[in-house]
LOPA-530927 format. One record per atom (N, C-alpha, C): z, x, y. Coordinates in steps of 0.2 Angstrom, whole numbers, plus 5000, padded with zeros to 4 digits. Atoms other than C-alpha are relative to their C-alpha. Example, Ala and Ser with C-alpha at 12.3 -4.5 7.8 and 13.67 -1.06 7.14 Angstrom:
500050044994;503950624978;500050045006;499949964994;503650684995;500349965005;
This chain:
499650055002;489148924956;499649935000;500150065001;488548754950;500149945005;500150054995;488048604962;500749964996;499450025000;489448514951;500750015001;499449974997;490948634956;499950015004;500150004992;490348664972;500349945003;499850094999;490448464974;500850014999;499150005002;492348474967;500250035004;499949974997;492648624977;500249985007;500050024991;492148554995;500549925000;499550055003;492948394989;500850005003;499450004999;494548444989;500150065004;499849964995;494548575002;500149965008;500250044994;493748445016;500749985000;499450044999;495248335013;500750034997;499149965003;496748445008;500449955004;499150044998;498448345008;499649944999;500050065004;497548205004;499949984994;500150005006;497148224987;500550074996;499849985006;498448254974;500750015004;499449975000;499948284986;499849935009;499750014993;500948165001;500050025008;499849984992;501248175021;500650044996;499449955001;502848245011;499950064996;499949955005;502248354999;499950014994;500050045009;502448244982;499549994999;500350045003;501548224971;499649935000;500350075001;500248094972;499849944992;500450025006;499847984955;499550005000;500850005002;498247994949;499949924997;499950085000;497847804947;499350014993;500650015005;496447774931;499349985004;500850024997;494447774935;500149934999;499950084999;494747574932;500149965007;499750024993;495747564948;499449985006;500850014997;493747584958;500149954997;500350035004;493247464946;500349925002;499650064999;494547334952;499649935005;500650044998;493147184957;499450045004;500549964995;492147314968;499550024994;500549995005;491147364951;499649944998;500850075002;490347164948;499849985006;500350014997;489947164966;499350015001;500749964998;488047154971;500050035005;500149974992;487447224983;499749965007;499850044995;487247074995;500849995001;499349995000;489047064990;500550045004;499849934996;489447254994;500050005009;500350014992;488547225010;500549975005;499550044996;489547085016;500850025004;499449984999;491047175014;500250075003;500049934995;490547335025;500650015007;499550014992;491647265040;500849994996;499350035000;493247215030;500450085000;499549934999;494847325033;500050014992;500049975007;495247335016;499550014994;500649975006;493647325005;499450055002;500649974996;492547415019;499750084994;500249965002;492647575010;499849994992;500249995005;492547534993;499449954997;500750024998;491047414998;499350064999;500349964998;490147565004;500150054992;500449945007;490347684987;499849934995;500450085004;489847504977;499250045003;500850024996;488247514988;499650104998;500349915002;487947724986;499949994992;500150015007;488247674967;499349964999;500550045002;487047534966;499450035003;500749984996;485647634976;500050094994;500149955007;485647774960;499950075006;499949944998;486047934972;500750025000;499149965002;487748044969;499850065007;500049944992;487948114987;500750024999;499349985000;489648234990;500449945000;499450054998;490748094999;499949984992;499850065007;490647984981;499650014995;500249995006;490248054964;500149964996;500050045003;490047964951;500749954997;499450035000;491947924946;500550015006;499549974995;493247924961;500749974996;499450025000;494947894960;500449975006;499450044994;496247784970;500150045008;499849954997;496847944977;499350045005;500649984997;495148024980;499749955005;500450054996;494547864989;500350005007;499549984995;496047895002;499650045004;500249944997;495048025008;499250005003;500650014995;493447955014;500049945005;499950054994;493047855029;499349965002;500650074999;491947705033;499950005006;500250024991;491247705052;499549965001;500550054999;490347595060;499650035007;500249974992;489047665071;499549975006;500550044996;487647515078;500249924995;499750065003;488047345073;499749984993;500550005008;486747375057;500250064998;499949965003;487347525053;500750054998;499349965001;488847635046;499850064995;500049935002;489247825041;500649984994;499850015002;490147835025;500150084998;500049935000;490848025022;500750004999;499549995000;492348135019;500650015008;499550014994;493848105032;500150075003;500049924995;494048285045;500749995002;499350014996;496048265047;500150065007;499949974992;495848405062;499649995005;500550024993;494548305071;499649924998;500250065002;494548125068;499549975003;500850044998;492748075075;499650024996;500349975007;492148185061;500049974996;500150045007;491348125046;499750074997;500449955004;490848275033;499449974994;500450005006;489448255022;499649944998;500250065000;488948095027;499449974996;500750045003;487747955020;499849945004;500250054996;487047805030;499949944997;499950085004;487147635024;499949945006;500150064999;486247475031;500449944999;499550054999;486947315036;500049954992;500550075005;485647245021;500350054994;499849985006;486547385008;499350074999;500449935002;485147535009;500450065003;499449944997;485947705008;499450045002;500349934997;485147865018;500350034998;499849935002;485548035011;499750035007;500349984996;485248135026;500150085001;500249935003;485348295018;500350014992;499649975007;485748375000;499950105000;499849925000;486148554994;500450015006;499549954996;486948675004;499949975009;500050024992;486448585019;500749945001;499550064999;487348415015;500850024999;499249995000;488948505010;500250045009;499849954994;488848605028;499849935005;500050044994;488448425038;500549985003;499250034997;489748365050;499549925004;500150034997;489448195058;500449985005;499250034994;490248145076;500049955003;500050055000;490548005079;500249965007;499650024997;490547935097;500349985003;499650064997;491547855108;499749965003;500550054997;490347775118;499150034999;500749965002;488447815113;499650005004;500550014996;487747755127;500450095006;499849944996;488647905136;499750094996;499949945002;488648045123;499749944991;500150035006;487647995105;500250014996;499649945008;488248035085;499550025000;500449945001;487448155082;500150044991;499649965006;487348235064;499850074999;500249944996;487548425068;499950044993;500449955004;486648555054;500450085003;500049954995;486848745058;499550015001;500550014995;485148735062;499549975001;500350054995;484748585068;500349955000;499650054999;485448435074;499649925003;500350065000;484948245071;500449965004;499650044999;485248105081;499749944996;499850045004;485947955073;499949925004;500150054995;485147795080;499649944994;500350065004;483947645074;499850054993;500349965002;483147795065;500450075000;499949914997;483747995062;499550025004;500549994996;482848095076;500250085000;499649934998;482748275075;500150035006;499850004992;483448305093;499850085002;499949945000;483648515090;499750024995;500149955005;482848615079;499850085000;500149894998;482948815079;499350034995;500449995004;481648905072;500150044994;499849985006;481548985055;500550075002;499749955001;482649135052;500450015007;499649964993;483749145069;500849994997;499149985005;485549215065;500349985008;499450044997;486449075078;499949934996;500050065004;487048915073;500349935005;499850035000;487248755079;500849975002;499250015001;489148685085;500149945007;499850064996;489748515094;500550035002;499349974997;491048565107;500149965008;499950044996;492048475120;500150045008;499649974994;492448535141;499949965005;499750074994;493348395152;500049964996;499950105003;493248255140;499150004997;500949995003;491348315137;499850014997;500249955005;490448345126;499350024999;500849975001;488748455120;499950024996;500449955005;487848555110;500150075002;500049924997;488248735110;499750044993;500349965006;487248875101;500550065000;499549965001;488548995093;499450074998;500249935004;488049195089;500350054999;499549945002;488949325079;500050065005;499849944993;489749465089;500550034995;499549955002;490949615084;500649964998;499650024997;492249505091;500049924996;499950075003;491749335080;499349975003;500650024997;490649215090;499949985005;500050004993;489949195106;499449955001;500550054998;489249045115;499250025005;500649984996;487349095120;499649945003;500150074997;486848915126;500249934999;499450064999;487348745131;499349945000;500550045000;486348585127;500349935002;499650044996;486948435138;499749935000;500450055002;486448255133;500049975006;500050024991;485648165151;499649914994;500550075002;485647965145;499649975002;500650024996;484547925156;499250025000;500649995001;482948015150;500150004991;499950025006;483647995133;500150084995;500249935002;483548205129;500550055002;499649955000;484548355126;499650045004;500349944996;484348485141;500450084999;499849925002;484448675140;499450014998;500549965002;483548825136;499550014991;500449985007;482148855121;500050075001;499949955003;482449025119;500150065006;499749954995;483549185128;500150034996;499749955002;484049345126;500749994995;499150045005;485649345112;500350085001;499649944998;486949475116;500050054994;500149955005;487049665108;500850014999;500450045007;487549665094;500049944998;500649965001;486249615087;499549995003;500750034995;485249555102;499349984998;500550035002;483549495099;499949945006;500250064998;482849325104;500449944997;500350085004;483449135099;499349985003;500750024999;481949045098;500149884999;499850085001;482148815100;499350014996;500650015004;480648745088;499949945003;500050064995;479948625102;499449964998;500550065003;478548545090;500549964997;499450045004;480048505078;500549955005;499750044995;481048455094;499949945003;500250075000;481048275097;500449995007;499650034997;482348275109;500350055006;500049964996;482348405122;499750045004;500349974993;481848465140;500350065001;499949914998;481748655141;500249995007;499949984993;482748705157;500550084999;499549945003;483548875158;499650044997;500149975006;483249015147;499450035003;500849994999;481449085145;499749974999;500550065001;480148965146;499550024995;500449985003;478749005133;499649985005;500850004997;476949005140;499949924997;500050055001;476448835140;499349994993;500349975005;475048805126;499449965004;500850014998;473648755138;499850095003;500449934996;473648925147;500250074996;500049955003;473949035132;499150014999;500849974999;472149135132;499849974990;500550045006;470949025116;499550074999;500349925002;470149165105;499249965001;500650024995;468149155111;499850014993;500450005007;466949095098;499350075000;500649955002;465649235092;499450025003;500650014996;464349185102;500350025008;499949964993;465349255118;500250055000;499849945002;465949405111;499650045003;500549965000;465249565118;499650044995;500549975007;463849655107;500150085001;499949945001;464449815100;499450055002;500549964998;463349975102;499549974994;500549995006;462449955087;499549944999;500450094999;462049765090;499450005006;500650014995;461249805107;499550044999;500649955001;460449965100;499149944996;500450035003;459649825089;499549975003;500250044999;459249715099;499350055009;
């Protein structure tokens, strides 16, 4: 399937009932690509900027600004509609920064597909392909308790002065990433297929005070199809192994002995 039906596709599945039909059911108008264009197309982008906070031009500020910075991410291709615009969502996540992405009506702290946008008007992509259509950003309530985080299936950025890659699995592990709430909580959980669907084989628990996701870098994953997950804790920016199987540290993995220590085969000592 083509990157640009894909785009159409996720489009209108992200946001179903908002695009093309009412909270009743009717038909929604389709308005003319002009309607966009209604002064938010001669704005600059000091202009755009300015108007990141307003209630009503926030959002159309924000695809101004993705337009003027010459990238076509999911959330806002190159023509929108009136209707289509309903369906994305502007946040604000550090007093310099905001997520702009399509709206998650069964989990309103979600942003899919997001992009990053500066106070000063610079947009971030913080994925494209098949990753960017599969991004969720969460947005949350208090940062200094629990951060946004932008969750991948495998791996997960936090969302701060800077992206930081917090989580990252190592190549080829068949679990995936998933943001999950218990009490009001929330964490990192790592999902793994089973017979039965999918099953939680670790938990990763943000401690604001050292700044770091805790949990295990790599356990046993249940049968079927058992094996190992494996964390990737070079890639990992943001996490204290606890739990789990520790790997060998890499000071006390045995260093291969240079040549000159090797013992001398028969024929080397016959020589010598």
């Amino acid at each position: 399937m083509g990157r640009a039906r894909i785009r159409i596709v996720l489009l209108v599945t992200a946001v179903a009932g908002w695009w093309g039909c009412d909270s009743r059911g009717k038909p929604t108008s389709q308005t003319s690509p002009g309607d966009l264009a209604v002064a938010a197309a001669d704005w600059s982008r000091e202009e755009a900027a300015g108007r990141l906070d307003a209630a009503q031009d926030g959002v159309r500020a924000a695809v101004r600004l993705v337009h003027l910075a010459d990238c076509v991410p999911l959330c806002a291709p190159d023509e929108l509609t009136a209707v289509q615009m309903r369906g994305l969502r502007l946040v604000r996540l550090r007093e310099d920064l905001w997520a702009l992405g399509l709206a998650d009506r069964r989990e309103p702290r979600n942003v899919r597909a997001p992009v990053l946008i500066s106070a000063t008007g610079e947009v971030t992509p913080l994925a494209e392909g098949v990753e960017e259509e599969l991004l969720v950003l969460h947005v949350s309530r208090d940062a200094d308790v629990f951060p946004h985080v932008a969750v991948f299936p495998q791996r997960v950025l936090l969302i701060g002065e800077q992206p930081v890659p917090a989580l990252v699995l190592e190549a080829g592990q068949r679990v995936r990433f998933a943001l999950r709430t218990e009490r009001r909580f929330s964490y990192l959980a790592l999902l793994a297929p089973t017979d039965a669907g999918e099953t939680e084989v670790a938990r990763y628990r943000w401690d604001p005070y050292e700044v770091t996701f805790t949990g295990p870098a790599s356990d046993k994953l249940p049968d079927p199809p058992g094996g190992r997950f494996r964390i990737d804790l070079k890639a990992s920016e943001r996490l204290e192994p606890i739990g789990g199987e520790l790997p060998e540290p890499e000071e006390n993995k045995p260093r291969p002995r240079p040549p000159e220590e090797l013992p001398l085969s028969p024929s080397e000592l016959q020589a010598t």
